[in-house]
N, C-alpha and C positions, 0 to 999 in steps of 0.2 A: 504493500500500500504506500508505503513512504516512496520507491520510486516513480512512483506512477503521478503525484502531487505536481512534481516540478514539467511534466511533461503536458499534464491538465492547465496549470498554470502558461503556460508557455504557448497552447491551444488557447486559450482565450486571451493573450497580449493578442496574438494571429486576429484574432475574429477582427476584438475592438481597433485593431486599426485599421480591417478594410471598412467597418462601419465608419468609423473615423472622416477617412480618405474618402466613400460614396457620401456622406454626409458636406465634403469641403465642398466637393466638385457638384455638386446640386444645388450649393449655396451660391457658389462660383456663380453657375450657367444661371441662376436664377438673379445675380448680380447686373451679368452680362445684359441680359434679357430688360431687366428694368433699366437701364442704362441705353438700349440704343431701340429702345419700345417707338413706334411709330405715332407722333402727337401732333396729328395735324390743327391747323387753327378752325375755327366754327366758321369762316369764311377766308375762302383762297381764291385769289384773282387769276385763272390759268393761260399759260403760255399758246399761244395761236401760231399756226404751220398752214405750212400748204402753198397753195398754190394763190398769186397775185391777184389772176384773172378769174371773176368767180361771179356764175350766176346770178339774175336779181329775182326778186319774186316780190308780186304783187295781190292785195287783196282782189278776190277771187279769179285767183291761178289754183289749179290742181298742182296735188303734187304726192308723191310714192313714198314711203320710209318704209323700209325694215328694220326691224327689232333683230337682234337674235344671240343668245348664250352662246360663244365659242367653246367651252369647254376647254379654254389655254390649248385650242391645237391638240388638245391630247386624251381625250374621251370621247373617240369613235367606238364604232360598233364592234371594235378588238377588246373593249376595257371593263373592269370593273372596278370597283374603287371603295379604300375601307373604310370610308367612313359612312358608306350604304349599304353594308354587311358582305363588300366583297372581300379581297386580300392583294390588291394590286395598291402600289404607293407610287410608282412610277410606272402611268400607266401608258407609254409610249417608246420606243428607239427616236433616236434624230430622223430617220429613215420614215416610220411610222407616221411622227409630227409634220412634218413638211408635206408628205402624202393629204392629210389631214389639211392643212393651211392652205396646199393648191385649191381642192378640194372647196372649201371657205369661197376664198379668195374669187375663183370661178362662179361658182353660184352666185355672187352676190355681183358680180358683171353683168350673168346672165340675167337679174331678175332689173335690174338700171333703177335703182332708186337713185331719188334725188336726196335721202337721207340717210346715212345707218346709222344707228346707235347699238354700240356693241360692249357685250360683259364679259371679262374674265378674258381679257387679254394682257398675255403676260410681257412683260418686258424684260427682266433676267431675273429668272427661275430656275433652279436645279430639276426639277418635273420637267419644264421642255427643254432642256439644252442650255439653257441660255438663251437662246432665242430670241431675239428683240422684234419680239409680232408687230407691234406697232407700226416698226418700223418695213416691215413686211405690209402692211395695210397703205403703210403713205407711199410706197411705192409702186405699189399696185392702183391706186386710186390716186395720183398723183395731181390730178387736175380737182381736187377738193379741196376746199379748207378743213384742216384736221386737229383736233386737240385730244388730251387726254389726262385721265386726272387716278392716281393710283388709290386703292384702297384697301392692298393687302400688299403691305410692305415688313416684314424680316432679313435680317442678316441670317436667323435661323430660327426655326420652325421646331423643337425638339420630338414631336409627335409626328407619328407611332414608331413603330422598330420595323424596318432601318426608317430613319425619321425623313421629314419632306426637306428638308434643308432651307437651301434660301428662297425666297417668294417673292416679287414684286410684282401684281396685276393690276390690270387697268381697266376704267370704263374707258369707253372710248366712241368717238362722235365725228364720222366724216360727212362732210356737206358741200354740195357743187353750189347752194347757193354761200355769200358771205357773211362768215357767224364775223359779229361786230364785238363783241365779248364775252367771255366765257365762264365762270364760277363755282367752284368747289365748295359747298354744303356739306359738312359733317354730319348725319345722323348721329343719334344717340347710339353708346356703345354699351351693348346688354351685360356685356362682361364684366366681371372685378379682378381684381391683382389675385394672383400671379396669371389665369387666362386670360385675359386681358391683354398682356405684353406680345405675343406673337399670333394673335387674332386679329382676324377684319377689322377694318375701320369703315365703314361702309359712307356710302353716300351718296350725293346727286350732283351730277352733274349737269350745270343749268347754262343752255344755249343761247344766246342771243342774235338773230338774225332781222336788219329792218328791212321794212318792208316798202319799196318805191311809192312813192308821194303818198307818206300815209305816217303818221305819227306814232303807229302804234307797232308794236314787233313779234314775228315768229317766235315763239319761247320752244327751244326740246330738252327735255327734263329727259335725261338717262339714267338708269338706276340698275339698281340689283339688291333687294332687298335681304333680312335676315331670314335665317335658315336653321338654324339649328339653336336658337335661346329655350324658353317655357311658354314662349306668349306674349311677354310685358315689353320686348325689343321689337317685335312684330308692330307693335298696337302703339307705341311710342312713336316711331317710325314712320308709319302710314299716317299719325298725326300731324307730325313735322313735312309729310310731302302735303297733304291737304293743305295746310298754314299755306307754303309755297304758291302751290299752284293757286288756290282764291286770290293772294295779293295780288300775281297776276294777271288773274282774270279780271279784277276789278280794274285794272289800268286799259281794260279792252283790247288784250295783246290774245292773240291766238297763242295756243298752249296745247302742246302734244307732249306729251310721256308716255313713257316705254320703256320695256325691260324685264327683268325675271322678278316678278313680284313674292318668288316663295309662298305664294297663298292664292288660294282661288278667286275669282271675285262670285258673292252671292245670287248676281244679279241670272248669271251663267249656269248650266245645265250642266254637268260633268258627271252625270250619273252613269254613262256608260265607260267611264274607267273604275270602281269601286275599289274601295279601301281592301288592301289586302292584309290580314292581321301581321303584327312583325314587322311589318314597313315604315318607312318615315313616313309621316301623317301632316300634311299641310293645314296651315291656317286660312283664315278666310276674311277678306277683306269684303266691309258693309256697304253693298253701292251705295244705300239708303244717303248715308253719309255724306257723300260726295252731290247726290243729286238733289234738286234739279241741273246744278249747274257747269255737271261734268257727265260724261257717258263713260262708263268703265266696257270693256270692250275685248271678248277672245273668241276666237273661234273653235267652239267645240265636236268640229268634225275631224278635226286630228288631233290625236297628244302633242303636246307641247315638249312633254321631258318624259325621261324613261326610268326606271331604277337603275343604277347602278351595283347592285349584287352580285351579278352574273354578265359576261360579256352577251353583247347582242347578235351578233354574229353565230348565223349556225343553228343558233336557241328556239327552242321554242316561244314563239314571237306572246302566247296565252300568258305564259306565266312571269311576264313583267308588272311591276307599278307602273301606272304611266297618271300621268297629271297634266294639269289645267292651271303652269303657273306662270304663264308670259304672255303679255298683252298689252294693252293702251290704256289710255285714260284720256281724254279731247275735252276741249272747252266747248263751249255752244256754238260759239259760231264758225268751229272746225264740221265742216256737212262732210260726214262718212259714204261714201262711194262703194267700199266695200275692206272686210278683212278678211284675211285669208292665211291660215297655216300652213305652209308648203310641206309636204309627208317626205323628208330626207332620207327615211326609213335609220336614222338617228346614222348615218355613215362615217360624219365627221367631227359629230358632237352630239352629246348626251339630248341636247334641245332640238328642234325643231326650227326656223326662220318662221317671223310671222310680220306680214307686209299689209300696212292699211295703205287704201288708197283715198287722198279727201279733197275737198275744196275748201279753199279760205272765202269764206261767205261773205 
């Protein structure tokens, strides 16, 4: 028994210093993390690109926008992703990604809007390469004026094993007509300290185009709302875009928004996708709220987004979630023409494209 003491002893110096040491290094990275946390200010005046010569548009001209979730290039119909109960964290090759972004990139020639507002484009991300999408978009649409405004910025990501590493994505807003200036809206951020530091910081990005002999101006609100809080970051949120868009409206400026709104709207049908038990479970946004003075706006003949569990590819096309969460929002005297989800059959992104066409009345 007496020798066995000093070897016990000597087993538990062992233990308490790798508890020790994983206690430093978590303190560390939680150091780290608080230190280079992404704070942006409640209102940011954004950088304008593009192209010199640029479309005008007038009260009642028609005019085309597409909405639509990229999926950062990298949640085609090959992916699943864990934080929808699949097991992929890097859900692409460079190879994959660019296939992916042709893919994008094409479609949105083919379908000639005069607007896109696009989500979940990344700028340099360990998930795509590096990638500088953006800048893949300004070059491809080179004859627009383009801005962008980031809202998932990390040096490092620590989650899940092997972790997402670095992240910077963007909304992002190209326009052939001339946005006059641009503005980064902070939403509220659902999170506290320590998730908080390498989370979303979500927001709007709020467009401004004038409009030929006419006092008043095109507004396009881009967004990408919350996703995964309890409720009370949804519901805050959707407060703060409502505030938005009335002040606008009451200046008599035409007002489109658009983007992944993470929630239904009630006003919408979506009963032929139903709740699958197990599944992430969207919230639901009140048209009630919004109207008279806004028309919320999806088309429910195609899903919009798909689960991400299981790659799409190959699957049985039955046993996805598919949802009803990207659409519009128009002020009154935006006259809807029509909407329309184009069925990508999710090729190149978990989403769908979904393209109003209106008149400025």
């Amino acid at each position: 028994m007496k020798t066995k003491r000093p070897v016990a002893g000597r087993i538990l110096r062992v233990l308490l210093a790798i508890l020790l040491t994983v206690a430093l290094l978590l303190a560390a990275g939680l150091v780290f993390l608080t230190v280079t946390e992404y704070k942006p200010a409640d209102r940011e005046e954004m950088v304008l690109c593009g192209a010199e010569e640029t479309a005008s548009v007038s009260e009642g001209d028609p005019l085309k926008v597409l909405s639509w979730n990229i999926g950062y290039g990298a949640l085609g119909d090959n992916a699943d992703f864990f934080m929808d109960g699949g097991e992929m964290v890097t859900t692409a090759t460079e190879e994959r990604l660019q296939k992916n972004l042709k893919g994008i990139t094409d479609l949105i020639r083919k379908v000639d809007p005069d607007v896109a507002l696009l989500q979940e484009v990344d700028s340099d991300s360990s998930r795509s390469h590096h990638v500088d999408e953006t800048d893949v978009m300004s070059a491809v649409f080179s004859d627009d004026t383009e801005v962008e405004s980031l809202y998932h910025a990390s040096p490092f990501v620590p989650y899940p094993l092997p972790p997402l590493k670095e992240v910077h994505m963007n909304l992002m807003t190209l326009s052939r007509f001339g946005i006059e200036t641009a503005t980064r809206i902070q939403l509220p951020v659902p999170f506290s300290w320590p998730m908080r530091t390498a989370n979303l910081k979500r927001c709007l990005l709020v467009s401004r185009v004038p409009l030929k002999d006419s006092d008043k101006e095109l507004v396009f609100v881009d967004l990408h709302m919350e996703a995964y809080d309890s409720g009370e970051g949804k519901e805050a949120q959707t407060k703060m875009l409502l505030d938005v868009l009335r002040s606008e409206a009451k200046k008599g400026n035409y007002v489109i928004a658009a983007g992944d709104f993470n929630q239904r709207f009630s006003n919408v049908d979506d009963s032929m996708y139903p709740y699958q038990e197990g599944m992430w479970k969207v919230g639901m946004v009140d048209a009630k709220v919004f109207e008279p003075e806004f028309s919320l706006l999806m088309d429910p003949s195609v899903p919009t987004c798909r689960s991400l569990d299981k790659p799409y590819k190959g699957a049985d096309k039955e046993a996805f979630q598919y949802y009803m969460i990207d659409g519009f929002i128009v002020s009154g005297n935006v006259k809807v023409r029509s909407l329309k989800t184009l069925d990508e059959g999710f090729r190149y992104s978990d989403h769908n494209p979904v393209v109003l066409e209106a008149t400025l009345a």
